[in-house]
N, C-alpha and C positions, 0 to 999 in steps of 0.2 A: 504494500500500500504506500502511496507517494508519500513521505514527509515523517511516516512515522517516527514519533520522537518520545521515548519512557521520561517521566517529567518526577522532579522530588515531590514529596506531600506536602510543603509548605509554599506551592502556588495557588493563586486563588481559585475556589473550589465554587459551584454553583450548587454543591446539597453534597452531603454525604450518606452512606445506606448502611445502618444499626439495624438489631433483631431485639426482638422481645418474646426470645424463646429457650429459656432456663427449663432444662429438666431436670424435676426431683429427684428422677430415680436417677439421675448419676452423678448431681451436686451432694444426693445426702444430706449429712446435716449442715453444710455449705451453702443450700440451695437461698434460704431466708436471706443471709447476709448478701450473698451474691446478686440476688433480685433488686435487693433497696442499692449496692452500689453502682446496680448496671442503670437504673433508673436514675440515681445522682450524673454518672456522666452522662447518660443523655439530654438531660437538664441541663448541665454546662456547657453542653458544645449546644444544645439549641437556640443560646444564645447569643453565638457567635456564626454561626452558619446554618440553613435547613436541614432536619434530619429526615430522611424518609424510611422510619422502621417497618420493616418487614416481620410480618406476626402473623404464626398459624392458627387457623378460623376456630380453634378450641380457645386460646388465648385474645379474640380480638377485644371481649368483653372485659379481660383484664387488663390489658393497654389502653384501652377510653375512660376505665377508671384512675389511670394514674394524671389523668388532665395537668396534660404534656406544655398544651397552647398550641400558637396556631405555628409554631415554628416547628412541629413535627407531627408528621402526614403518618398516620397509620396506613401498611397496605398490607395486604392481606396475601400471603405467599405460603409456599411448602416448606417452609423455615423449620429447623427443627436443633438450632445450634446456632451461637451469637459470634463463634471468630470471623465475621463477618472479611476481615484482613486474608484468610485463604480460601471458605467454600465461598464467594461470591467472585466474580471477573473482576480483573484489574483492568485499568484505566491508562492510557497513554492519548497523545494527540497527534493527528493527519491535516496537516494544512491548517493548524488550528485549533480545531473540532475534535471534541473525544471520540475516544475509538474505544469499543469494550475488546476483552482479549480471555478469553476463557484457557484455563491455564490446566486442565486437568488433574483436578486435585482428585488426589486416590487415598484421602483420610491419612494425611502425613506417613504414607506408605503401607496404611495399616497395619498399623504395631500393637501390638498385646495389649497396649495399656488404653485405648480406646475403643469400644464397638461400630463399627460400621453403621449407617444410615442411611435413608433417601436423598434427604436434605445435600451429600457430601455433594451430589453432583447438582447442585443448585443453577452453576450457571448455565446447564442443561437441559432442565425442567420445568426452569423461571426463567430461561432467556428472555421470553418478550418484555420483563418487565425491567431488566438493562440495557438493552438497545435494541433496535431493529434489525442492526446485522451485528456477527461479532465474529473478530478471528479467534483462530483456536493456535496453541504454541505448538511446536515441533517436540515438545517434551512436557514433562510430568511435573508441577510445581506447583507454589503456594505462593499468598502475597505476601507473607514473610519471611520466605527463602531469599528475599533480596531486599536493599535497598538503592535509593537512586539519589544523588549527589545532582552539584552542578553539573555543566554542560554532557547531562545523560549519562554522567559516567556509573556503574551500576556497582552496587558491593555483593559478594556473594559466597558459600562456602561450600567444599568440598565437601563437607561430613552430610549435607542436605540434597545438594542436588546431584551430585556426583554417586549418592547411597544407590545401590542394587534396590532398595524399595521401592525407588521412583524411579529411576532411568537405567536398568541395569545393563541397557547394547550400547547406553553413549559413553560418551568419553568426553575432556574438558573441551576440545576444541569444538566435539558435535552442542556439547550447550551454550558456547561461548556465541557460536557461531547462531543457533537459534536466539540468542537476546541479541545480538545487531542487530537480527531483521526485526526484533520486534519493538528496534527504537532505542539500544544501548547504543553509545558511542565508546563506549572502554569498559573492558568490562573486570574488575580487582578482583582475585581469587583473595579467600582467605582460607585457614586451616578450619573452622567452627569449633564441633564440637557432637564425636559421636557417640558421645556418652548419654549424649539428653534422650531424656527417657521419649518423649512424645513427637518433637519436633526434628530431630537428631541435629542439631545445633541450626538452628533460625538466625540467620545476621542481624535481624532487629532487634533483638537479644541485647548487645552490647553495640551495635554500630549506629551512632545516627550523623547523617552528614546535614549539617545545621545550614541556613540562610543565609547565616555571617560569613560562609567559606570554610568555617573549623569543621573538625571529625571530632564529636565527641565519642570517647570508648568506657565500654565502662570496666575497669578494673575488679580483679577478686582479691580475699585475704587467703582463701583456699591454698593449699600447696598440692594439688592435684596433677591431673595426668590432666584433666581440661583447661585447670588452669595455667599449665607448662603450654599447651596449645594457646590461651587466651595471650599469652606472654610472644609469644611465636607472632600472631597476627596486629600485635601491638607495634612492635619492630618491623612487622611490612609496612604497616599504615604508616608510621613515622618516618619514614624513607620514601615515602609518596608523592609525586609531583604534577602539581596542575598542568593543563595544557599552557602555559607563560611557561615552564618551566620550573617555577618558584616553588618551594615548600609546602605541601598541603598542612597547615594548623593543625595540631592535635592536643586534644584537650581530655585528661584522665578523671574520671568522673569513677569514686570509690562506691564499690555496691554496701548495701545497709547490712551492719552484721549478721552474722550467721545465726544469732538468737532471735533473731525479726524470723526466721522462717515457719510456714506453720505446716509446712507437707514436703513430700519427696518431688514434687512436682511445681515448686513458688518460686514463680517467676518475679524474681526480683529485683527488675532490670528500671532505675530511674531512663534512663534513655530510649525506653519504648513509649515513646509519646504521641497524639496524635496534635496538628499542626490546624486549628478550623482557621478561618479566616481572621488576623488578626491575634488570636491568641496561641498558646501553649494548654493542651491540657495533660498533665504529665498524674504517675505515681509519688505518693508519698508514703513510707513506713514506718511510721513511730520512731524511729532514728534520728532523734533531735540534731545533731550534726551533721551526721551525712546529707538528711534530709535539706537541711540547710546550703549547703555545702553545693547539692545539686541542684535547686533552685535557683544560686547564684548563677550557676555554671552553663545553666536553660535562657537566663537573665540576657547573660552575652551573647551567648550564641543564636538568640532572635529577639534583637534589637527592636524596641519598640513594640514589641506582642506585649499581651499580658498572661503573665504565668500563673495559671490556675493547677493547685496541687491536690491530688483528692486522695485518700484512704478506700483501699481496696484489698483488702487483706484476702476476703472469702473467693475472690475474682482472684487474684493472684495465686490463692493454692489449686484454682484447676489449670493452672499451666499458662496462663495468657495475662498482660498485658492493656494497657488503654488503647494505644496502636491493632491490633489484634482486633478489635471490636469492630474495626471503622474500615468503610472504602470509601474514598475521596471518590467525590467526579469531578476533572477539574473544568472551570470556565474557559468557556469558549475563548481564545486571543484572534480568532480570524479578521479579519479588516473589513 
């Protein structure tokens, strides 16, 4: 397609697409807390961008109770799981104009520690309610197997997209090569991380490439075998060079200690943020310093936003993120 171009999330967005479809039986006793915080961040980005949540026809009478306002559109879809970030199509622009791109997500490879669903292939079943047309990728991904920097340059990890779960006949130049066409203009390897239980190392995890130009990373105190890798891709990114040539910024952002965690699966990542128009709406963990510490660090790296921090602990121990929840559409820039 002419012009294809993979764009970061903190360009201007025209709505973004949240769920409101929490299942008890595999939040558990998780599910209460995780309801009221997914309902807090939809409430904070709807203030700053339109939300258009997607909510299955059992739940529609519970999402019109939460009287949202008029800055989020209840639509009624097959939705049956809120990481809205990989079972829904990602977003890039053609001359302008978004383009949907259905990435074939196959339930983060289908790993043990999740059950399979209708919903996984959403962009499939609910196509018409993301675009009219939409391409499909040369390979097996998620929307948070990667991130996207300035000028399309794309971050991404061996232990995710490279895994035998999802692509096991390619190889790094056969994936490299499927994200140029689909609008990379460079595309970083990093080492991830194949330990993680669910995602097998997600780059939005620790990577965000911020508005200011900086890399924020986020650091561990661990002395692990992931964090020997986290340290490995710390030392690429730091030796990294914009297209001028000059130094890509890198800014070390410490994760909240290891007594903040409340599961095998708590994603503890300040740097998974989502970007609505305008502001920052990031994690916070009871981590009086850290937390601090990464607010400042959100402060600079998008100059002029406002940084909203919110408590998500219940959300965080099933594996995800405020990023993770959210797919940007972005706005139109055609002339």
């Amino acid at each position: 397609m002419s012009g294809l171009r993979l764009v970061p999330d903190w360009i201007p967005h025209s709505y973004c697409w949240m769920a409101w479809a929490i299942d008890p039986s595999e939040w558990g006793k998780d599910a209460r807390g995780a309801r009221q915080e997914l309902r807090e961040v939809i409430a904070t980005i709807s203030r700053f961008e339109k939300v258009r949540l997607l909510t299955p026809p059992n739940l529609l009478g519970d999402a019109r109770a939460q009287h949202f306002g008029s800055d989020v559109e209840i639509v009624e879809a097959p939705v049956d799981d809120i990481w809205m970030r990989d079972i829904a199509p990602i977003y890039a622009l053609s001359e302008g104009e978004p383009v949907c791109i259905d990435l074939n997500f196959n339930g983060w490879g289908s790993t043990n520690y999740r059950r399979a669903r209708p919903g996984d292939r959403l962009a499939g079943v609910a196509r018409d309610l993301f675009a009219s047309t939409m391409l499909n990728a040369p390979f097996v991904a998620e929307g948070g197997a990667f991130v996207v920097g300035h000028d399309a340059v794309v971050f991404t990890t061996r232990s995710c997209l490279l895994n035998p779960n999802r692509n096991p006949h390619f190889c790094r130049s056969d994936i490299e090569a499927g994200l140029i066409r689909l609008g990379a203009k460079k595309v970083v390897w990093l080492e991830g991380d194949p330990d993680e239980k669910i995602t097998s190392g997600h780059v939005d995890g620790y990577i965000l490439p911020a508005e200011s130009g900086e890399l924020l990373i986020q650091r561990t105190d661990a002395r692990d075998h992931s964090a020997m890798l986290r340290n490995l891709d710390i030392r690429t990114l730091q030796g990294l060079r914009a297209a001028d040539r000059n130094a890509v910024p890198v800014r070390l952002v410490s994760a909240p200690r290891i007594a903040m965690r409340t599961s095998e699966f708590f994603a503890d990542s300040y740097v998974n943020v989502y970007t609505p128009n305008a502001a920052v709406v990031a994690p916070r963990f009871g981590d009086p310093l850290r937390d601090a510490d990464a607010r400042r660090a959100l402060e600079r790296a998008f100059p002029g936003r406002k940084v909203e921090m919110l408590s998500i602990p219940h959300l965080a121990s099933g594996g995800g993120g405020i990023r993770c929840l959210v797919q940007p559409v972005p706005a139109s820039t055609a002339v």
